[in-house]
Structures are given as structure tokens and as C-alpha cells.
LUMBALUM-569428 format. One line per field, with one value per residue (C-alpha): z, x, y; residue number from 0; residue in three letters; chain. Coordinates in Angstrom, 1 decimal. Each point is the difference from the previous one (the first is absolute). Layout:
! residues N
Z = [Z,...]
X = [X,...]
Y = [Y,...]
margu = [NUM,...]
voti = [Ala,...]
romar = [A,...]
***
This chain:
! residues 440
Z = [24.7,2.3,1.9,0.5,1.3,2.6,1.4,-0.3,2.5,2.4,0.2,0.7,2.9,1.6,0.4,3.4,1.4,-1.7,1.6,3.9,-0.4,-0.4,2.7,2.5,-1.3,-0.6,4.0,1.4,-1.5,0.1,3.1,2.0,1.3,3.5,-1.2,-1.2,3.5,1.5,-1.9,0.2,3.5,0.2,-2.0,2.0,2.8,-1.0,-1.7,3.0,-2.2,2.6,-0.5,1.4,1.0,0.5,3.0,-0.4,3.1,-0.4,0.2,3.2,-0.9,2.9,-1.3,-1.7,-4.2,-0.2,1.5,-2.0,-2.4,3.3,1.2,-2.4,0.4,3.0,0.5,0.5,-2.8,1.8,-2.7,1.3,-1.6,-0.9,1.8,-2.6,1.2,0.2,-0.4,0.3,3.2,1.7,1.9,-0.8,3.6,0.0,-3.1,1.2,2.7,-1.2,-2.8,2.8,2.2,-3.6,0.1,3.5,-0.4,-3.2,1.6,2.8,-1.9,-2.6,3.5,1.3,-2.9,-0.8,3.4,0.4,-3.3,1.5,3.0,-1.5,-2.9,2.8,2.1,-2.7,-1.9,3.6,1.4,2.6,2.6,-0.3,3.1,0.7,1.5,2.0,-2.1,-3.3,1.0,-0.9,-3.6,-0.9,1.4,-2.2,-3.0,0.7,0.3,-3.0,1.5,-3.3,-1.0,3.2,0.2,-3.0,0.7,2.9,-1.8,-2.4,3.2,1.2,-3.4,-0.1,3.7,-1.1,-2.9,2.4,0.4,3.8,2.2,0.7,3.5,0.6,2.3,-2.3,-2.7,2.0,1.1,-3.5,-1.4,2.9,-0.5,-4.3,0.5,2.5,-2.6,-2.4,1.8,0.5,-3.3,-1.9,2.7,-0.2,-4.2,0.5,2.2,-3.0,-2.4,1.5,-2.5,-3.0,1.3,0.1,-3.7,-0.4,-0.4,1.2,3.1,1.0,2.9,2.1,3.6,-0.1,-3.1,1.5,3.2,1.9,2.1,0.3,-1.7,3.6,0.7,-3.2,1.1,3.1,-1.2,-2.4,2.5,2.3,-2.1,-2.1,3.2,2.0,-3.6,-0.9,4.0,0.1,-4.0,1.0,4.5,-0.6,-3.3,-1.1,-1.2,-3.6,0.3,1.5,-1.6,-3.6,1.8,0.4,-3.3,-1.6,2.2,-1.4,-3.5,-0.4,2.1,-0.7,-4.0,-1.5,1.3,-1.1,-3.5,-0.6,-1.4,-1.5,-1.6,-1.6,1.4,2.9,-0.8,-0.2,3.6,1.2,-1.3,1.7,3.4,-0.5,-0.6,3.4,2.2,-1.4,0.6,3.5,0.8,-1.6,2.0,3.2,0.0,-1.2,0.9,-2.8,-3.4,-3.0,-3.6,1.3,1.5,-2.9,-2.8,2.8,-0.2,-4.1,-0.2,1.5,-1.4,-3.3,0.8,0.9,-3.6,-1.6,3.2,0.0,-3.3,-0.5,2.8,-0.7,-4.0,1.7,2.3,-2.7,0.4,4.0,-0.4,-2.3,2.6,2.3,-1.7,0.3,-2.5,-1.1,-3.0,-1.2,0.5,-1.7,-2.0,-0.7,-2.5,2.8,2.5,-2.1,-1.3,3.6,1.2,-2.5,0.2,4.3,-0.4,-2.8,2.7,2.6,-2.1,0.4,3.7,0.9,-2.1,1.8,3.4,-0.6,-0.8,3.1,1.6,1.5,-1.8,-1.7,-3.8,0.5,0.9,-3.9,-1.5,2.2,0.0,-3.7,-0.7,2.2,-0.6,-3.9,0.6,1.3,-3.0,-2.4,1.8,0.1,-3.8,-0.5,2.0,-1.3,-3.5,0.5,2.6,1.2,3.8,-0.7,-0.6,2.9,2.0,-0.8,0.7,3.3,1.9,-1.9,1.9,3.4,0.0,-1.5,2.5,2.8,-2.5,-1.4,4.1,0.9,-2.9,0.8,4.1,-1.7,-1.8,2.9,0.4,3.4,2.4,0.2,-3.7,0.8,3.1,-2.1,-3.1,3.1,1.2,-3.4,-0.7,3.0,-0.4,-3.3,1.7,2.4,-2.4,-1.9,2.8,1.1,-3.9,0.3,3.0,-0.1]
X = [144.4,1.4,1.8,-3.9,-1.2,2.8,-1.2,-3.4,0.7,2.5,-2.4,-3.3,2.0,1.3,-3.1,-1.4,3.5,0.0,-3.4,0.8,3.2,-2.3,-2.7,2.9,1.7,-3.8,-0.4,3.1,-0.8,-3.9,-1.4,-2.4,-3.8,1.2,3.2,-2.2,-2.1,2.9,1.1,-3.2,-0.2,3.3,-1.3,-2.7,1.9,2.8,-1.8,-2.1,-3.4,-3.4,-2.2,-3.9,-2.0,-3.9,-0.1,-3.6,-1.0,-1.0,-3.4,-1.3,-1.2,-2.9,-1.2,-3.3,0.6,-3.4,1.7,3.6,-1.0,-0.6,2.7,2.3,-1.2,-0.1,3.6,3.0,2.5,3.3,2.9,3.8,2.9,2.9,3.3,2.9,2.3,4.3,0.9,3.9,-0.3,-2.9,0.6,-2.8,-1.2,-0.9,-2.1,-2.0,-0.9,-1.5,-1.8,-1.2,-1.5,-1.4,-1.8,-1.3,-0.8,-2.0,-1.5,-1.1,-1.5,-2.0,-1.3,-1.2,-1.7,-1.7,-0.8,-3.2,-1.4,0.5,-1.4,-3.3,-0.1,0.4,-2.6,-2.5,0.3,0.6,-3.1,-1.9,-2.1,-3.8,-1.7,-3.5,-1.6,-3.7,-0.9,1.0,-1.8,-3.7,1.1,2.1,-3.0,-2.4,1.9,0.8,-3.8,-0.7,-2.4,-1.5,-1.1,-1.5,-1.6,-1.7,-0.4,-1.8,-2.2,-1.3,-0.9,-1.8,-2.5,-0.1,-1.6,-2.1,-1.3,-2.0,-3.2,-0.3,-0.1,3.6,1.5,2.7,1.8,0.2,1.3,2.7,1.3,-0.4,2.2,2.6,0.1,0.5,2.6,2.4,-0.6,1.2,3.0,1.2,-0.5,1.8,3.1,0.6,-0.3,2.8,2.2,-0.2,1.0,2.9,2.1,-1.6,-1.1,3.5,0.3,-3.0,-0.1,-3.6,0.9,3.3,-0.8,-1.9,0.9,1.5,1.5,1.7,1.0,-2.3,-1.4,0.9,-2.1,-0.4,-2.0,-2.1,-0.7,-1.2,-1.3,-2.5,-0.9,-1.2,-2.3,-1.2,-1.1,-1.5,-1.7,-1.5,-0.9,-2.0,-1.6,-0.9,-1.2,-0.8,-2.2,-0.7,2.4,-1.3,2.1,2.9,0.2,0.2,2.3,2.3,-0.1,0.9,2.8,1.1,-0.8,1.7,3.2,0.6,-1.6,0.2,3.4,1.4,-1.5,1.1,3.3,-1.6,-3.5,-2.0,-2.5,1.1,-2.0,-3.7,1.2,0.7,-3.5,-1.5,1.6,-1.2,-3.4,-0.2,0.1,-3.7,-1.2,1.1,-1.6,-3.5,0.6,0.7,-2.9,-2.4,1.5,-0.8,1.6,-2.2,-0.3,0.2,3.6,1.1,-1.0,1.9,3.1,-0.4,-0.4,4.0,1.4,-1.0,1.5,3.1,0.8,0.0,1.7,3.2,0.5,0.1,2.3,1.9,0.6,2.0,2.3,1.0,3.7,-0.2,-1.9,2.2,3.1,-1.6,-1.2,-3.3,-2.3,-2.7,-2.4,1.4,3.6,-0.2,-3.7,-0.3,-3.3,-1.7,0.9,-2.2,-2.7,-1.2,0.1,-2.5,-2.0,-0.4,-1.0,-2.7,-0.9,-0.8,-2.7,-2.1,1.0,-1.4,-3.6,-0.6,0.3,-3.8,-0.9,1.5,-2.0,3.1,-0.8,-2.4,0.0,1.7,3.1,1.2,-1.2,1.9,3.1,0.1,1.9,2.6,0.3,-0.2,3.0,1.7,-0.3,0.8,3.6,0.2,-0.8,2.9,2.3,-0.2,0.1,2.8,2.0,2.2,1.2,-2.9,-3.0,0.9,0.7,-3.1,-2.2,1.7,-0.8,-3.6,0.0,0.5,-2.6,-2.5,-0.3,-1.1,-2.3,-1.3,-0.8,-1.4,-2.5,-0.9,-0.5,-2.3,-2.2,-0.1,-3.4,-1.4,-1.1,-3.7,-0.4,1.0,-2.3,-2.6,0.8,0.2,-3.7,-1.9,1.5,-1.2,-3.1,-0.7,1.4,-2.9,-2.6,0.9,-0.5,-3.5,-0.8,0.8,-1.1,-3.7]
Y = [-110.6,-2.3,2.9,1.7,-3.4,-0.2,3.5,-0.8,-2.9,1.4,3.0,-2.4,-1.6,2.8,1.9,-1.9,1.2,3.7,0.7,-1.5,2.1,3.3,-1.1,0.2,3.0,1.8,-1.3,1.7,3.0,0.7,1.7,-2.1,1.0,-0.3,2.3,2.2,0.3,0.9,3.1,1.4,-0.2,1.3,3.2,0.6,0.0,1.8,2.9,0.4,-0.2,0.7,-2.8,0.2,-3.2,0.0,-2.5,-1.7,-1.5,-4.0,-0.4,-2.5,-3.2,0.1,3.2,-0.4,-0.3,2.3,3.2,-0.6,3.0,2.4,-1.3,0.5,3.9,0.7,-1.5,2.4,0.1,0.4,1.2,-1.3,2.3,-3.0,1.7,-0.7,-2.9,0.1,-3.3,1.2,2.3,-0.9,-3.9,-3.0,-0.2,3.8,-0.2,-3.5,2.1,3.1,-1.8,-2.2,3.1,1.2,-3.0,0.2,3.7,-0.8,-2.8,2.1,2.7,-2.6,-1.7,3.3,0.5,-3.3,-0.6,2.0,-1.6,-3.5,0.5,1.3,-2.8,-2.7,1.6,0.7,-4.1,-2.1,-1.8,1.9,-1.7,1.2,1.1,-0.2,2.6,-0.3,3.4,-1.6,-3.6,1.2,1.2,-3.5,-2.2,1.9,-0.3,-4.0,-0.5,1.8,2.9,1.6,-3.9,-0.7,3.0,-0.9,-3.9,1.3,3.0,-2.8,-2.3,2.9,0.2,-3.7,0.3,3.9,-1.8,-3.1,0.0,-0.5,2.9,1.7,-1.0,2.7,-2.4,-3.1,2.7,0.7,-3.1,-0.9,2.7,-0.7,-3.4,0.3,2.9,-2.6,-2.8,2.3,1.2,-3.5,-1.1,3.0,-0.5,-3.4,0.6,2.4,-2.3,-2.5,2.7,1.6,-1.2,0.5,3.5,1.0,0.1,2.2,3.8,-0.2,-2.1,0.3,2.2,-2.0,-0.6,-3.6,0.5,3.6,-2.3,2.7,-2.9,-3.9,-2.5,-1.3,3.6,-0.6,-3.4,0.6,3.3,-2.1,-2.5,2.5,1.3,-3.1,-2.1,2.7,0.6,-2.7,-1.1,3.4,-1.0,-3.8,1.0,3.9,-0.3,-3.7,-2.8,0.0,3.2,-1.1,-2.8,2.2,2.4,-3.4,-0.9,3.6,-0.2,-3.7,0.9,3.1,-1.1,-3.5,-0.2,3.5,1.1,-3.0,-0.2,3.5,-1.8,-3.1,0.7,2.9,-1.7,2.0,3.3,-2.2,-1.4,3.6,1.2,-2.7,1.3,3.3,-1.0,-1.9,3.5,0.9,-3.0,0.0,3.3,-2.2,-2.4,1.8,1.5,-2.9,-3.3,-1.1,-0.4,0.5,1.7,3.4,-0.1,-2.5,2.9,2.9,-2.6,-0.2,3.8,0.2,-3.3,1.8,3.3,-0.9,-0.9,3.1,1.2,-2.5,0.3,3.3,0.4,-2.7,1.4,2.4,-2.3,-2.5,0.4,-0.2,-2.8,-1.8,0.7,-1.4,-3.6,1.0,-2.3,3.3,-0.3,3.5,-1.4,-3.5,0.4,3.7,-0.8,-1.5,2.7,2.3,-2.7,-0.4,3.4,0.4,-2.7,0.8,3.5,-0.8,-3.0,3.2,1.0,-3.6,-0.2,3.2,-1.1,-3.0,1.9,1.4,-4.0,-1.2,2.8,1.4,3.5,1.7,0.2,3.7,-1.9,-1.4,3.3,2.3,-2.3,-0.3,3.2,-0.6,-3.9,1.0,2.8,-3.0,-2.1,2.5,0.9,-4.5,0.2,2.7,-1.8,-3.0,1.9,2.7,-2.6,2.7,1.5,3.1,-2.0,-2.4,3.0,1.6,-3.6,-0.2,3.1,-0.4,-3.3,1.9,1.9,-2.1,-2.4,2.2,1.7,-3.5,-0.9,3.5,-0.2,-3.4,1.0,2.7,-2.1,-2.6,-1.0,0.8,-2.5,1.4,-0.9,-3.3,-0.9,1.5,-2.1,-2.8,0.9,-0.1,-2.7,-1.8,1.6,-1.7,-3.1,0.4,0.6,-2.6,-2.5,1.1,-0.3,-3.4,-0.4,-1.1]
margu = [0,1,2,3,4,5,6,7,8,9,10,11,12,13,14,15,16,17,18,19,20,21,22,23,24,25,26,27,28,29,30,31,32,33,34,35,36,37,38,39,40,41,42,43,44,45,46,47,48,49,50,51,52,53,54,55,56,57,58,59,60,61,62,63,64,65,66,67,68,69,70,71,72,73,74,75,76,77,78,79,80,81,82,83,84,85,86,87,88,89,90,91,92,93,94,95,96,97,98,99,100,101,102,103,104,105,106,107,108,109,110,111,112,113,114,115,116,117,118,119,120,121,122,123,124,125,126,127,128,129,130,131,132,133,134,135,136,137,138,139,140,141,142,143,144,145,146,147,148,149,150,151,152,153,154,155,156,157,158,159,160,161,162,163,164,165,166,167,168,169,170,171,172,173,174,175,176,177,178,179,180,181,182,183,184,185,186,187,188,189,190,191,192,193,194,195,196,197,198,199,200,201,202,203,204,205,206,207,208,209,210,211,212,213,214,215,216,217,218,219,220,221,222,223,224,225,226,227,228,229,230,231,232,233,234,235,236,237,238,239,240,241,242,243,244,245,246,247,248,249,250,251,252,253,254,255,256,257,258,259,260,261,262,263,264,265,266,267,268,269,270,271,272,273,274,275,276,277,278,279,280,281,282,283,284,285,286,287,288,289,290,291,292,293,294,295,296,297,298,299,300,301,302,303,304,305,306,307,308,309,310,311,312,313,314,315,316,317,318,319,320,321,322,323,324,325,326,327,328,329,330,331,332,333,334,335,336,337,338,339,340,341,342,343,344,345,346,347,348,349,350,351,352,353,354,355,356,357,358,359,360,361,362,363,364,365,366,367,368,369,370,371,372,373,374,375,376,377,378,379,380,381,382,383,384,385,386,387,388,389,390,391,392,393,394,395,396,397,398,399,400,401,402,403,404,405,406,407,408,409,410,411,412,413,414,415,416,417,418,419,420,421,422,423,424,425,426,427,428,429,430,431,432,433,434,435,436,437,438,439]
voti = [Unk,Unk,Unk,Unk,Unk,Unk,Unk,Unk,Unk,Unk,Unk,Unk,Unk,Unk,Unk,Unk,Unk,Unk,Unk,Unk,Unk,Unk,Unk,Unk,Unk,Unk,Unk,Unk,Unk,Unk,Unk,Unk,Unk,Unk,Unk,Unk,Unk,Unk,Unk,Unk,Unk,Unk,Unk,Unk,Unk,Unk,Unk,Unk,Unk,Unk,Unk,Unk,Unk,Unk,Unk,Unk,Unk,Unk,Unk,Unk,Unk,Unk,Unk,Unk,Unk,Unk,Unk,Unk,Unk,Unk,Unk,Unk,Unk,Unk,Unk,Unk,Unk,Unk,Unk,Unk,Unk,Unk,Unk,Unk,Unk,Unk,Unk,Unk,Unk,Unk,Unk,Unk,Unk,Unk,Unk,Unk,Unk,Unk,Unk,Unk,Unk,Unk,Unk,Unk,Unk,Unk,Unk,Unk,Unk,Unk,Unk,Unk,Unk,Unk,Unk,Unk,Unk,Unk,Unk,Unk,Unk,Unk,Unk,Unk,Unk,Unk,Unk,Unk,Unk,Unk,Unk,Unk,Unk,Unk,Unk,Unk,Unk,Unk,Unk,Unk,Unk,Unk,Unk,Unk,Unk,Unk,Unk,Unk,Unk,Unk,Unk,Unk,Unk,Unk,Unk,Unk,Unk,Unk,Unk,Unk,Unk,Unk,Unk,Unk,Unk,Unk,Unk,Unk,Unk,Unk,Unk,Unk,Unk,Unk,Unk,Unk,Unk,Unk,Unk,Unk,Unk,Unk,Unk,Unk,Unk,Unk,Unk,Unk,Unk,Unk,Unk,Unk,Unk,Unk,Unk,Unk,Unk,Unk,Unk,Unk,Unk,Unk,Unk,Unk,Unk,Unk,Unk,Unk,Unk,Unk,Unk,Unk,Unk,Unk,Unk,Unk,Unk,Unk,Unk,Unk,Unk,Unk,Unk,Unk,Unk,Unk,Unk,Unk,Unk,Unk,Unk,Unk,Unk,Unk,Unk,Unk,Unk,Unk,Unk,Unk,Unk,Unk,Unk,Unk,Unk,Unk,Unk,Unk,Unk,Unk,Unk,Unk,Unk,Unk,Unk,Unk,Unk,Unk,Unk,Unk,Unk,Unk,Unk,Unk,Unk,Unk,Unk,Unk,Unk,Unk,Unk,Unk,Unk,Unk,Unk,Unk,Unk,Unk,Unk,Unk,Unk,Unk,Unk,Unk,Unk,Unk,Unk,Unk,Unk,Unk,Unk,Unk,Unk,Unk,Unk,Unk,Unk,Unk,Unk,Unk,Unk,Unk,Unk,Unk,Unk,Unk,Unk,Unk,Unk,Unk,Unk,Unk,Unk,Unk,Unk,Unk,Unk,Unk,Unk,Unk,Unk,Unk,Unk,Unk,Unk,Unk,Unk,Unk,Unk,Unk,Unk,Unk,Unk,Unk,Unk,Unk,Unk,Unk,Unk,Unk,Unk,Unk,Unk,Unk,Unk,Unk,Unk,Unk,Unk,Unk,Unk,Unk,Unk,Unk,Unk,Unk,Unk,Unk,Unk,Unk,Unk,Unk,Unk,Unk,Unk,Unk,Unk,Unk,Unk,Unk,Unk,Unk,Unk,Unk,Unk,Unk,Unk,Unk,Unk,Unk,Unk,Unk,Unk,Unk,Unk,Unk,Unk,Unk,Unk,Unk,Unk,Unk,Unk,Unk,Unk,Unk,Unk,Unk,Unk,Unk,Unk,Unk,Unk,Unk,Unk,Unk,Unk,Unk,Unk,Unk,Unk,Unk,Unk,Unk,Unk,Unk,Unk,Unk,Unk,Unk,Unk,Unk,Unk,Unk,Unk,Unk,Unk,Unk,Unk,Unk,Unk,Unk,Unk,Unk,Unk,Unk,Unk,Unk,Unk,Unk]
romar = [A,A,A,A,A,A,A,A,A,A,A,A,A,A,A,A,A,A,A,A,A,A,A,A,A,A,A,A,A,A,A,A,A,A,A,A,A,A,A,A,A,A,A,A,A,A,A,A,A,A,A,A,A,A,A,A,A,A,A,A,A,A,A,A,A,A,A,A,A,A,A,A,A,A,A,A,A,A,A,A,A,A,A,A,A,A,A,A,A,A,A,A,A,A,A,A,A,A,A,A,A,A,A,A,A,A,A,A,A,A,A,A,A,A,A,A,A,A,A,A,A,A,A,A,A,A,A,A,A,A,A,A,A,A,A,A,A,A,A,A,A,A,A,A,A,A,A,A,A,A,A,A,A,A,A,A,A,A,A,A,A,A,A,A,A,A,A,A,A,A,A,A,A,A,A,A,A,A,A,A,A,A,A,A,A,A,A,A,A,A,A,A,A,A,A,A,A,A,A,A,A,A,A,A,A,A,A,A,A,A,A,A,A,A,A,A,A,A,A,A,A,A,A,A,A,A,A,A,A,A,A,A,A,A,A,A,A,A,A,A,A,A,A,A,A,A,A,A,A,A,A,A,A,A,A,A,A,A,A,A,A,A,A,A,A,A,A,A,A,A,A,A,A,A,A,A,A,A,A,A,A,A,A,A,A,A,A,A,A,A,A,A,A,A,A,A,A,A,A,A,A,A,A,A,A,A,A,A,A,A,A,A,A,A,A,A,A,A,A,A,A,A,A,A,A,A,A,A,A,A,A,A,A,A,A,A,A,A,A,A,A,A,A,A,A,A,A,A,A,A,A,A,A,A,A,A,A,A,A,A,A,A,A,A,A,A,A,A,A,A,A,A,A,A,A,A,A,A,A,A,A,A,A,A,A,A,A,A,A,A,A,A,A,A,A,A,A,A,A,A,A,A,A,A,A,A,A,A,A,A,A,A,A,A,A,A,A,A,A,A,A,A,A,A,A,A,A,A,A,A,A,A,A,A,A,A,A,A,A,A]
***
């Protein structure tokens, strides 16, 4: 026993020893990774082995990252054959120097090959300095004043001044129509030079002119004064002030209050129905000097209208809206988006009966209008039902068309002048005869 416990110790103690003893021996002996390196490039070399590398041209860093994949195929793929390498008979300096024209010749041929690519991706993504051109200038004004709008801005002045009851004084028409088209211009320009950059994030206005950089905001601004004082001077001197002086205040309201509010209020679409409701009114007052009930029931007949017409159009443009921070009833309160297009177009029908009590019309007026205003309301009452993109769709383009039909019926039924000198007369006659009863 005590000889096995004097192992048992010597052994224990001599263990740390034992085991550095084979560290240095296993060291000496085992073959090292960079060893091992070596032999095999001495194998490849000495067995004269034919390597093949695919040399794959670095890509540019100014190149444009949306034309790497045609890049990548349309570059040349250039294959090097790997001469084999005698370390033993061939001297160092020798071999640094044909792997160094490899290099260049490599280098050469991947340039050649790259070059073209680069040269058209840096042509096509640098920044280009627009022109403009005197044949291009009519086309960008007419889209920065919004032509189709004041074409019809100015179609409704037209039956607001039709629909008076004075006799029709072609010049005064004229001027009238001039006059409300310039205020018009101005006003739609200067709402796009506010909106420039919330336009760019809309699909549905991203190509405008100051947002393209077709023309400076300078242009647009003097563009919009041009036509806004010249406008309203020829309203306020060429037709009456009363005139100019609404002109004015269209121009106010719809730059300065509903182009801002766009981004604040919903309240935004009841201020833009009240600037399309001023044009009618204008062509009233143009023509009478005067306003009373009749142009005040022309201006409700569009402030109602354009209801059923923004909403439905707007249904559609929700997501450009919301991209561009707009604050839109069918963006923010959907419900109430559809709620007052419905409520409007069944507020068409009562409009158009009290045009026979004003005595604007005759009685024909609310019966022939009914279909149409009554077509109206039943593609409201589906939209706000359904609330999809068709039924919007469908109560916009009804909207187009049933404005000039709802003002072309109305200039049918117009009651003539005659009737009304006559209704005049009798009157006057029983005035008289009244008197001389009374009269003793």
C-alpha cells in the first residue's frame, strides 16, 4: 500500500512536466498552416497545373444603383489563363513584371468595357438644365392657370349673366367673361405657387410646371399678376365695381383662405364651394348692378353642386391626398364625405323649385330638371351606400354633365322679358284703377 501511494504521488506531480514536454516535441514535429501554403504552391507550380480566373470588373461608385442589374449584363466578361510560375529558374523581378502587365492588360480591357455603361448612366441620372422654349410657353401657362377650370368658372359666369332679366348687351358680356377668366387665371396660379411642395408628392399633380422647374416661380408670379390686375381693373372700370369688387374677393378667398386651409381644416371644401358659387353671381351682377335673390339662388345652385362633385372625385384621390397633408372629408371623415354629397344633390331638387317662385323660370323648369337632378341623387344615395372607387366614379362624371344640362334647361324655361313688362303693365293698370276708385 504505501509503495502504490508513493506512485500515485510522483505520478500527480510529474504530469504538468510530462505534458509541456509533449507540447514542444508535438510543435517540432507538426506541420504549420503557413507550411502547408507553401507546399501547395509549390505543387501547383511545379506540376505546371492551368488555372482560369473570371476577372469581374468593379462596379463604379458614380454609376446610378438603378441600372446595376443592366449593368452587370451588358458588361464584358474577360477570362485570364494563370501562366504556371518557376520559382527555381525564372528570377523574382521577371515575374513582378509580367503579373504587373497582366494587371494593366486586364485593367485595360475591364475599362474598355465598362466605359460606355458609365458614360450613359452618368448622362442619363446628372441634372439637366431646362430650356424654355416660346413654342412650349403657351402650353405651361395654360396648365399653370388651370384652363379646363377657368373655362368652366367662366361658362357659369356666362348663365349667371343669360339668366338676368335685363336685356343682353353683347359688349358688357364680353368684358364680363374677359375680366372672370384673368381673375381666374391669377387665382389658380398663385394657388399652385403655394402648393409646389406638396404637389410634388402627388401622382395627380406632380407634373405641373413649377413643380417640373418648367418655369420659375418669378414667371408664375408675374404671370398671375398680369392677369389678376388687368382682371379685375377691366371687372370694377369696364362693367361695374360691384363686380370687381367680387372678382377681388374670389381672388382673396380662394388664395389666401382655401389654399391654406387645405392642410388645416375640412372646413376647407364649404370655403371652396363658396368660391365657386361667386362666378354666377358675377355674371348677375354684371349684367344688373344689382345683387338680389335671383343671382343668390344661381350662386346656391353651384355651392350645392360642387358637393357631390368634390367628393366623388376626391373618393378616388385619398392616398394623394394623404401624401400630401391635405385635411379632406374623405381622407380624415370618410362618413361625412358621403353624408353631404347626398344631402347637396337632394338640396338641387328644392333649388331648382323655387326658381319659378322667384319668377326666374317658368314652372316647366323643376319638372323637366327633376329627372336629371333625381338621377343625381340616386348615384349620391349609392355612393354614400356602396362607398367604393365605382360609385364615386360613376357620381363624378354624372356631375360633369349635369351642370351644363341643369343651366341649359333652366336658360330654356327663362321667362321672357315680354311676360314680365306685361305682368308690369296690369299691374300698374290695377294700380290706376284703384286710385280713380278712391278717388272721388
Amino acid at each position: 500500500g504505501l509503495f502504490v501511494w508513493h506512485l500515485k504521488n510522483t505520478g500527480i506531480r510529474q504530469v504538468p512536466c510530462q505534458f509541456v514536454h509533449l507540447c514542444c516535441v508535438a510543435n517540432d514535429r507538426l506541420v504549420t498552416f503557413q507550411y502547408f501554403n507553401f507546399l501547395k504552391r509549390m505543387y501547383v507550380t511545379q506540376y505546371n497545373k492551368d488555372l482560369s480566373q473570371r476577372a469581374k470588373p468593379k462596379s463604379d461608385s458614380v454609376a446610378s444603383p438603378f441600372r446595376e442589374l443592366q449593368q452587370l449584363d451588358q458588361e464584358k466578361k474577360v477570362i485570364h489563363k494563370i501562366r504556371p510560375i518557376s520559382p527555381v529558374h525564372q528570377p523574382l523581378s521577371e515575374t513582378l513584371s509580367r503579373n504587373e502587365l497582366r494587371e494593366v492588360k486586364s485593367a485595360a480591357e475591364t475599362e474598355g468595357s465598362v466605359t460606355p455603361v458609365r458614360a450613359e448612366s452618368k448622362e442619363d441620372r446628372q441634372w439637366k438644365e431646362m430650356k424654355l422654349r416660346l413654342d412650349d410657353l403657351p402650353g405651361i401657362l395654360a396648365r399653370l392657370s388651370k384652363i379646363k377650370l377657368t373655362a368652366l368658372v367662366v361658362s357659369t359666369a356666362s348663365a349667371g349673366f343669360a339668366m338676368a332679366p335685363v336685356p343682353f348687351d353683347l359688349t358688357c358680356f364680353l368684358l364680363a367673361s374677359l375680366g372672370t377668366g384673368l381673375a381666374s387665371c391669377a387665382a389658380n396660379s398663385i394657388n399652385q405657387f403655394f402648393e409646389v411642395p406638396f404637389d410634388s408628392n402627388m401622382n395627380r399633380t406632380k407634373n405641373r410646371p413649377l413643380v417640373r422647374g418648367q418655369i420659375s416661380p418669378l414667371l408664375a408670379v408675374c404671370f398671375a399678376a398680369s392677369c389678376g390686375v388687368p382682371g379685375i381693373a377691366l371687372l370694377t372700370l369696364g362693367v361695374n365695381p360691384l363686380t370687381g369688387g367680387l372678382g377681388a374677393f374670389n381672388i382673396f378667398l380662394y388664395t389666401c383662405c382655401y389654399t391654406p386651409m387645405k392642410r388645416m381644416s375640412i372646413a376647407n371644401t364649404w370655403v371652396g364651394a363658396v368660391v365657386g358659387a361667386i362666378p354666377p353671381v358675377m355674371g348677375w351682377t354684371a349684367a344688373t348692378g344689382t345683387l338680389d335673390a335671383g343671382a343668390l339662388l344661381l350662386g346656391g345652385i353651384l355651392y350645392s353642386w360642387q358637393f357631390p362633385h368634390f367628393n366623388a372625385l376626391s373618393w378616388g384621390l385619398r392616398e394623394d391626398y394623404s401624401r400630401g397633408g391635405y385635411c379632406m372629408m374623405s381622407v380624415t371623415h370618410p362618413g361625412l364625405c358621403r353624408r353631404v354629397a347626398l344631402r347637396h344633390c337632394l338640396a338641387l331638387i328644392g333649388l331648382s323649385t323655387l326658381a319659378p317662385v322667384l319668377d326666374m323660370t317658368t314652372w316647366t323648369f323643376p319638372v323637366v330638371s327633376l329627372p336629371i337632378n333625381l338621377y343625381i341623387s340616386y348615384l349620391a344615395f349609392r355612393f354614400y351606400r356602396d362607398a367604393d372607387r365605382s360609385s364615386s366614379r360613376k357620381l363624378f362624371f354624372c356631375s360633369l354633365w349635369h351642370l351644363p344640362m341643369l343651366l341649359l334647361v333652366m336658360f330654356t324655361c327663362k321667362k321672357s322679358l315680354l311676360d314680365k313688362e306685361d305682368k308690369g303693365d296690369l299691374l300698374g293698370g290695377d294700380h290706376g284703377r284703384a286710385m280713380e276708385i278712391r278717388l272721388p
